[in-house]
N, C-alpha and C positions, 0 to 999 in steps of 0.2 A: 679653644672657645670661639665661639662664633661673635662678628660684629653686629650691630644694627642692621646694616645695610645688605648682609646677609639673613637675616631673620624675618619671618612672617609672621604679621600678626591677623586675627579674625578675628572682628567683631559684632555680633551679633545685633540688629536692630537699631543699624548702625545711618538710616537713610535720613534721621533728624533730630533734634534736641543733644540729649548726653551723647547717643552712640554718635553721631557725628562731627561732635568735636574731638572725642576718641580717635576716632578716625585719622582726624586734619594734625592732630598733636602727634598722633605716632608717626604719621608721616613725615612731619616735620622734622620727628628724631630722626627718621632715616630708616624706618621700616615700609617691606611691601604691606600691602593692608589689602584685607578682603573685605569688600561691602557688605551687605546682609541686609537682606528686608524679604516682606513675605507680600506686600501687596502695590506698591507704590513706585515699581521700578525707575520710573522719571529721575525719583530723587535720589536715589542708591546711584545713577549713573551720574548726577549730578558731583553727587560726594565726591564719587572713583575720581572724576575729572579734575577737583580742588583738591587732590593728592594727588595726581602727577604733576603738579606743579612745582611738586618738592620735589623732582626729578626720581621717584619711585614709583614703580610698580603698582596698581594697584586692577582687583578686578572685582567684580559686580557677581556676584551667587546669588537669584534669588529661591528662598525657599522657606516654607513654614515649619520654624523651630521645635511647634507641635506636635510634631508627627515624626514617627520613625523613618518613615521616607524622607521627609524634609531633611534631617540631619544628616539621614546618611548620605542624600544626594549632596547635602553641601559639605562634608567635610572627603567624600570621593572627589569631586570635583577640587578643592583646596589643593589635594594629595596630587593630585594628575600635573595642576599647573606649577607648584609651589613643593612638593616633596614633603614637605610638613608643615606643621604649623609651632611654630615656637611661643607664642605669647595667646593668648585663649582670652577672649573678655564676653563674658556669656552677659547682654547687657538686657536683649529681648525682654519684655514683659507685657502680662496683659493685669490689667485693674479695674476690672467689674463689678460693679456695687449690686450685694445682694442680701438682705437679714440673711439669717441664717437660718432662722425656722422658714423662708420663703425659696431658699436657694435651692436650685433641681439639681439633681447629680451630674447632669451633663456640664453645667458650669462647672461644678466643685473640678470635674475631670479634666479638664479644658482648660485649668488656671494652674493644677497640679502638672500637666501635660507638658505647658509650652512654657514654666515659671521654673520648674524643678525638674524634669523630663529633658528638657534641653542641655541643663548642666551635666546632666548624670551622664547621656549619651555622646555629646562632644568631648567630654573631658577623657571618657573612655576611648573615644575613635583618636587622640589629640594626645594624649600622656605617653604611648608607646615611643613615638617620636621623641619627646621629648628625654626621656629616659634613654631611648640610642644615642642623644645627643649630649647628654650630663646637663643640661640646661633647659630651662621652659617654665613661661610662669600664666597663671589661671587665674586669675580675674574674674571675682562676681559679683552681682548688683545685690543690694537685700533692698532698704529705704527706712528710712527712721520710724516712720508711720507703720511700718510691715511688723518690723522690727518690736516697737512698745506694743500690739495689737490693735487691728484695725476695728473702726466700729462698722459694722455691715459691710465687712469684706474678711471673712475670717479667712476664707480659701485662700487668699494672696496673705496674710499674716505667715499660713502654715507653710505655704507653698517655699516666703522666706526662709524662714525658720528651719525649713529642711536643707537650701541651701546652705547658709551658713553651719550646718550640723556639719555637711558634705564637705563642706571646704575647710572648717579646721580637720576632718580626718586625712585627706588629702593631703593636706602639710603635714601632718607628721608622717605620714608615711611615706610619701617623696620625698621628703627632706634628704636621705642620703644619693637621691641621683640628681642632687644639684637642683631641683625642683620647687619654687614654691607655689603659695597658695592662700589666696587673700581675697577678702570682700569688702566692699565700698557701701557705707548707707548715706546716703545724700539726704540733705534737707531737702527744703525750698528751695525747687532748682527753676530759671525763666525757660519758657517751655512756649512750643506753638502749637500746644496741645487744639484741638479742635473737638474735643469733648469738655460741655463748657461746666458740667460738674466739677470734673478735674481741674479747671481751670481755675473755676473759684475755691475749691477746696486749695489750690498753693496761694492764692493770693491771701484768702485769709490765715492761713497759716505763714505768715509775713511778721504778724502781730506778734509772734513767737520768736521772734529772731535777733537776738539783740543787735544783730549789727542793722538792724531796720528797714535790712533788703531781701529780696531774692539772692541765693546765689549763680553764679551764671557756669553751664555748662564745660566753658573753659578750665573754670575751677575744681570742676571737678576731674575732669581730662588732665590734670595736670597734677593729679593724686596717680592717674592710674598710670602717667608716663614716668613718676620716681618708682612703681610696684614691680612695670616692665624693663626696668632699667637695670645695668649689672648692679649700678649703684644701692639698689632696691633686696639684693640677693641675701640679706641679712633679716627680712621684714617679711612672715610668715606663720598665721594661723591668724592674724589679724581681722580685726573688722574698724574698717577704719571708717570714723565718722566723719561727711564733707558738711557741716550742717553752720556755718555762723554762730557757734556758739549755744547753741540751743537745746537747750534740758533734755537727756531723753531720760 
């Protein structure tokens, strides 16, 4: 079996908020880590940099998780430098508000595309490997809001929804090559979102939280470093809730 510091991990949409404490936490444990953003390069290399600090590997892919080119450029590119990728954290997402009697098809495709489309095709380009190696675990984002159904944003509800479908089938079917397969719904998480819709939709969703805060990125990072961990190898088809306690 492989150690940490033998193992890579990729993180998708990984240049700020969740995916980049993701990021700082696996490297911390002692994984290489691959960056991941699709428009923002500055801060993707910014990331790379506060993980070699942990004296690990890390490098910078950018590519839009959207698109069939995107993934496959980035998970080619993963294979070239790294040989494979052992820990998967498909964290990417987009959250576009739209009725649904108003929403054009090109969004619905767009949110299906790079929400659900992204899981399916890295986990496909990323599980071979894993299975060569008897070991490898898959990580994916739903969000509590996705999760109980979103109001004018049904595309991102389903898009969820089909994730987590994907990822309990996944654990049961890897299960016997040492593989698993687990998803995170996060509350209220402190964010430097710069869409200020978003921004006020988590703060007043605060109100909900009995512990009476945000919760912080770390915290959730630190869900997906026990999921990645051997110690973790028993914890599979889950959907683990990071939320303060908060009804869903």
């Amino acid at each position: 079996m492989s150690t940490p510091s033998e193992r890579t991990a990729l993180i998708t949409g990984s240049g700020k908020n969740i995916g980049r404490a993701v990021a700082l936490r696996l490297a911390k444990d002692g994984l290489r880590v691959i960056i991941n953003g699709s428009t923002d390069q500055q801060a993707c290399e910014q990331v790379a940099e506060d993980c070699r600090a942990f004296g690990v590997e890390a490098m910078v892919i950018m590519a839009d998780v959207g698109t069939l080119e995107g993934t496959s450029h980035l998970a080619s590119q993963a294979f070239e430098r790294f040989g494979r990728v052992d820990v998967l954290v498909n964290n990417a997402a987009i959250r576009p508000s739209s009725k649904f009697l108003e929403m054009d098809e090109d969004e619905w495709d767009r949110v299906l595309a790079v929400n659900l489309g992204q899981a399916f095709r890295l986990c496909r380009a990323c599980l071979p490997g894993m299975v060569e190696a008897g070991w490898g675990r898959v990580i994916n984002f739903a969000g509590m809001n996705a999760i109980q159904g979103y109001n004018g944003r049904a595309h991102v509800s389903v898009s969820k929804h089909a994730v987590w479908g994907l990822t309990k089938s996944l654990a049961k079917e890897f299960a016997p090559n040492g593989i698993t397969a687990n998803i995170i719904s996060s509350g209220p998480i402190q964010s430097d979102h710069k869409d200020l819709e978003m921004t006020a939709h988590i703060e007043a969703m605060k109100s909900r939280v009995p512990m009476g805060r945000l919760g912080k990125p770390e915290e959730v990072a630190a869900s997906v470093a026990l999921l990645a961990s051997d110690e973790g190898a028993f914890i599979s088809g889950q959907l683990i809730q990071v939320n303060g306690g908060t009804e869903t």
